[in-house]
N, C-alpha and C positions, 0 to 999 in steps of 0.2 A: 774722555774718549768713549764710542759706542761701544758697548761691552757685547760684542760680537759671541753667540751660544758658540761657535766653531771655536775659537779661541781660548773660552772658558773650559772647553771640552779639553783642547790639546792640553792645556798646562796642570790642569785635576791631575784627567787622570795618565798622561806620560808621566807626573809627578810619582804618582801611586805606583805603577808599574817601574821605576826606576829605582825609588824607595825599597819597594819587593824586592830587585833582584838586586840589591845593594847589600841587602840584609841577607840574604841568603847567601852570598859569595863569603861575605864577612867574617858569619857564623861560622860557616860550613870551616873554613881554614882554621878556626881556633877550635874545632872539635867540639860545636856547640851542636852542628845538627846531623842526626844519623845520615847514612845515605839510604833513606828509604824510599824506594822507587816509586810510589803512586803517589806521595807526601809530594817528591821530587816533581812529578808529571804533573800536579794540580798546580803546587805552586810558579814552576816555569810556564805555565800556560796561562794564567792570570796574570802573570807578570807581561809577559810579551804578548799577551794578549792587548793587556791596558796600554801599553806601552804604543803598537801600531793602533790602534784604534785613535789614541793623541795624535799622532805623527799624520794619520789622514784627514782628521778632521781639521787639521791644521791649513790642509789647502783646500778646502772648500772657503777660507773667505781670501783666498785670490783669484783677483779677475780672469787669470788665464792657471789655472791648476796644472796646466800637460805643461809650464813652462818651469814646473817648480826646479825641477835640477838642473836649472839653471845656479840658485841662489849656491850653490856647493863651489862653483867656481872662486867666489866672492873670500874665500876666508879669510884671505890678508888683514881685511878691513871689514869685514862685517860679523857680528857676532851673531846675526840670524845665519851665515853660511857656516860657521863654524858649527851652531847647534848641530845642525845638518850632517858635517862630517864626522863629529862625536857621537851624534844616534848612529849612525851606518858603522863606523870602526864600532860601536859597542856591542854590535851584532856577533862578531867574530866573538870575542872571548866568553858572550853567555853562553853563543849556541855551542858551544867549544866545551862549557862547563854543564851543562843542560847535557850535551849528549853521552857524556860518560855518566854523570849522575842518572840516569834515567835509564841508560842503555846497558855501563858497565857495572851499576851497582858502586859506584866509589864518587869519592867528594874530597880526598884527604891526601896526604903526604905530598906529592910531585903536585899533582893536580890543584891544590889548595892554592897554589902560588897563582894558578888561572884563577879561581873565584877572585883571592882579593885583586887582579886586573883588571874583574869582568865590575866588581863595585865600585873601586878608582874609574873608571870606563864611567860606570852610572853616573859619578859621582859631577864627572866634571862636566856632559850630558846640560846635568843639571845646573852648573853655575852656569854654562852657556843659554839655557833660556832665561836666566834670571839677568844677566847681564845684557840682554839684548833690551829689556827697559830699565834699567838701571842705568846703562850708558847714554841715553835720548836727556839731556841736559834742557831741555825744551820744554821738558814736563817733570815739574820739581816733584812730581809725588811718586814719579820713578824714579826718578835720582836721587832718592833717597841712601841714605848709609845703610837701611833696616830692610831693602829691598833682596838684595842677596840673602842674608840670613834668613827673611821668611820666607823664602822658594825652598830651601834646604830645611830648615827645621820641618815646613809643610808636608813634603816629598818624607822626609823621615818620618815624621810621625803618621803619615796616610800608609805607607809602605810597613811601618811596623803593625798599626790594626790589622791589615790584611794578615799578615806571619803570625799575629798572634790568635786569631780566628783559623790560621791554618794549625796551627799547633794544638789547639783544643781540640780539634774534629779529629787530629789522630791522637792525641794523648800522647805524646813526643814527651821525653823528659827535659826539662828547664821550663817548661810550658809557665809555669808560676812565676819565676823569674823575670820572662820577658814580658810579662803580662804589667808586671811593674815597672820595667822600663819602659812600656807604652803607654803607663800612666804618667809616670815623669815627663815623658814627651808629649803629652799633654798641655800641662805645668808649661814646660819651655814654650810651646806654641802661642799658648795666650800671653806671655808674657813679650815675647817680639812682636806681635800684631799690636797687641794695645804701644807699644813704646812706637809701631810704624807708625800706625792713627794719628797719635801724638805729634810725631811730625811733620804730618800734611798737616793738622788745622794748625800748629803755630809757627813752624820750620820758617825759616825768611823763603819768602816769593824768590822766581825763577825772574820776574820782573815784572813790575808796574806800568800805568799808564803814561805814568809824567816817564819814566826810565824809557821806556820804548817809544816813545816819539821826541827826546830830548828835551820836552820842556817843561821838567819836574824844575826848573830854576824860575820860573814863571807864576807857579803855584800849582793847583790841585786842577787836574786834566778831567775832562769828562766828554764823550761821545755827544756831539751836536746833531746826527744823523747819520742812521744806520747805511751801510755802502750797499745793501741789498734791499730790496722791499718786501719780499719773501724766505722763509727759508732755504739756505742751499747743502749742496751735501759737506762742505768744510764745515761750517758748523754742528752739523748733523755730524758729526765723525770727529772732532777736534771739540767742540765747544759741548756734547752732551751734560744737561743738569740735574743737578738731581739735591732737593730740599736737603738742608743741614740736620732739622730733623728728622727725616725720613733713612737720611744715612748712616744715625747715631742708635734710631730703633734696628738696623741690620747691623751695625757694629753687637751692639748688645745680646742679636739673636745669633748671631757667630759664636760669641763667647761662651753664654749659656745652653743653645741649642747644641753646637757644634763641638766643646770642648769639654765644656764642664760637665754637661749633662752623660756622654759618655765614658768622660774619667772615674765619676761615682758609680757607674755603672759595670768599669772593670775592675773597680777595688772594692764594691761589695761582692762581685765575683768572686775574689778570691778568698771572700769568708765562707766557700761551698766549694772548694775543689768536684770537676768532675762538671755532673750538668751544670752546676749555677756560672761556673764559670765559664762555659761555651755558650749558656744563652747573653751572658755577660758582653761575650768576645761577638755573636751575632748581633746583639740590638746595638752594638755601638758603633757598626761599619756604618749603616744607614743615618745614622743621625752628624756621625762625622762626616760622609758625604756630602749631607743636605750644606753642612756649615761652609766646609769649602767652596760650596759652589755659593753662597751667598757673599764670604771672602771676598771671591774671585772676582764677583761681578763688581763688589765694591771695590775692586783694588784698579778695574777698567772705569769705571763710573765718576770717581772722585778724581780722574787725571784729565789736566786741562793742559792746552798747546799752551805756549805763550802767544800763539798767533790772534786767541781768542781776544789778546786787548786791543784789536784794532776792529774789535767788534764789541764794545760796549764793557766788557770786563775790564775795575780796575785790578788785578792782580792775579798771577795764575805762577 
């Protein structure tokens, strides 16, 4: 598929912003995070910032943007409409948890039962975009088993550098602690990406040449003449390629750039409590952004229709 920058954009960073305020509900009700007001004010505003910033960029790649709420009608059956009414209900319980934390000075007893709604909220948000190519049977590399879990591990761990970069810049106590759960969730991240990868190059095909024109009882199918003479926009948007080598050097700089490189970088941090650990929690936002977004593009890039074997592909 055309790995659309609109698209790449909604699923980063609504991830990131969902993550945020996932973690912050969670916390906040197990008495993990003060309710300190300007801590409270940065953090719900990066969250819901990231969050609409995804949710708009998301309808710049349709054709008609002023028709989008329309898709909200659809929930029954589509899990792009559902996304839709999960972002909007999820509205209520942050802003609901956001205005007393910021406004009333509290996060805790009555109210704590709203945060963990407003991260349940997040949380399922999230399976609903992950399920919207997960469910597309048409393209085996969303259909995957590992598709779900790496939208939610992603989201979590993008969502956790953010709160743990926020917790250094105030000095919050547990700061240490989650600083290591963001490194674990590091760990987890690479380890679902490499087991998805895995999937698409050897997972069984969505289907073949001989399978989709019936006459794999025949022998081995092969394209006698392309049905176009030029390129057009289905294959331009369904058939996008991209070298096996070429894929395997941005696997690799996902890993290393994206993961690794900032896991060492918040566990040498925490041999310096104090600055090393904040410039730790700072250089590793950036470099795990950079990752995601090459992720992302790979996770668009490497998905083929099945439609593509009627255009010279055997197997997708």
């Amino acid at each position: 598929m055309h790995p659309a920058k609109s698209v790449i954009l909604f699923t980063t960073a609504s991830g990131a912003g969902y993550g945020l305020l996932a973690w912050l509900g969670l916390l906040a009700a197990f008495g993990v995070l003060p309710s300190e007001r300007w801590f409270g004010l940065a953090a719900f505003a990066l969250g819901l910032g990231l969050v609409v910033t995804g949710l708009l960029s998301s309808t710049l790649h349709l054709g008609h943007p002023e028709r989008a709420w329309r898709a909200l009608t659809q929930w029954r059956s589509s899990w792009l409409s559902r996304e839709g009414v999960a972002a909007v209900v999820t509205f209520l319980p942050v802003g609901l948890f956001a205005f007393y934390w910021i406004v009333d000075g509290t996060n805790s007893d009555t109210l704590a039962v709203v945060g963990l709604l407003a991260s349940l909220c997040c949380l399922v948000t999230v399976i609903c975009t992950a399920m919207i190519y997960a469910s597309l049977r048409t393209i085996r590399a969303w259909a995957s088993p590992w598709t779900l879990p790496s939208y939610l591990v992603l989201s979590a761990l993008s969502g956790a550098v953010l709160l743990n970069l926020l917790l250094q810049l105030w000095g919050l106590p547990h700061n240490g602690a989650f600083a290591w759960m963001a490194a674990a969730l590091f760990i987890l991240a690479g380890l679902v990406k490499v087991l998805y990868w895995r999937n698409v190059m050897y997972g069984e095909p969505a289907g073949t040449a001989e399978s989709a024109t019936g006459l794999g009882p025949q022998g081995r199918v092969r394209l006698l003449e392309a049905p176009h003479s030029e390129s057009s926009y289905l294959m331009q948007e369904m058939g996008f390629r991209i070298a096996r080598k070429h894929a395997e050097k941005l696997r690799r700089l996902t890993l290393l750039g994206g993961f690794l490189a900032p896991f060492v970088l918040i566990v040498v941090g925490q041999a310096a409590p104090g600055l090393g650990s904040l410039l730790a929690a700072l250089a590793s936002l950036p470099l795990l952004a950079a990752g995601l977004a090459v992720e992302r593009w790979l996770f668009f890039a490497e998905a083929k229709h099945v439609v593509t074997l009627y255009y010279g592909e055997s197997r997708a």
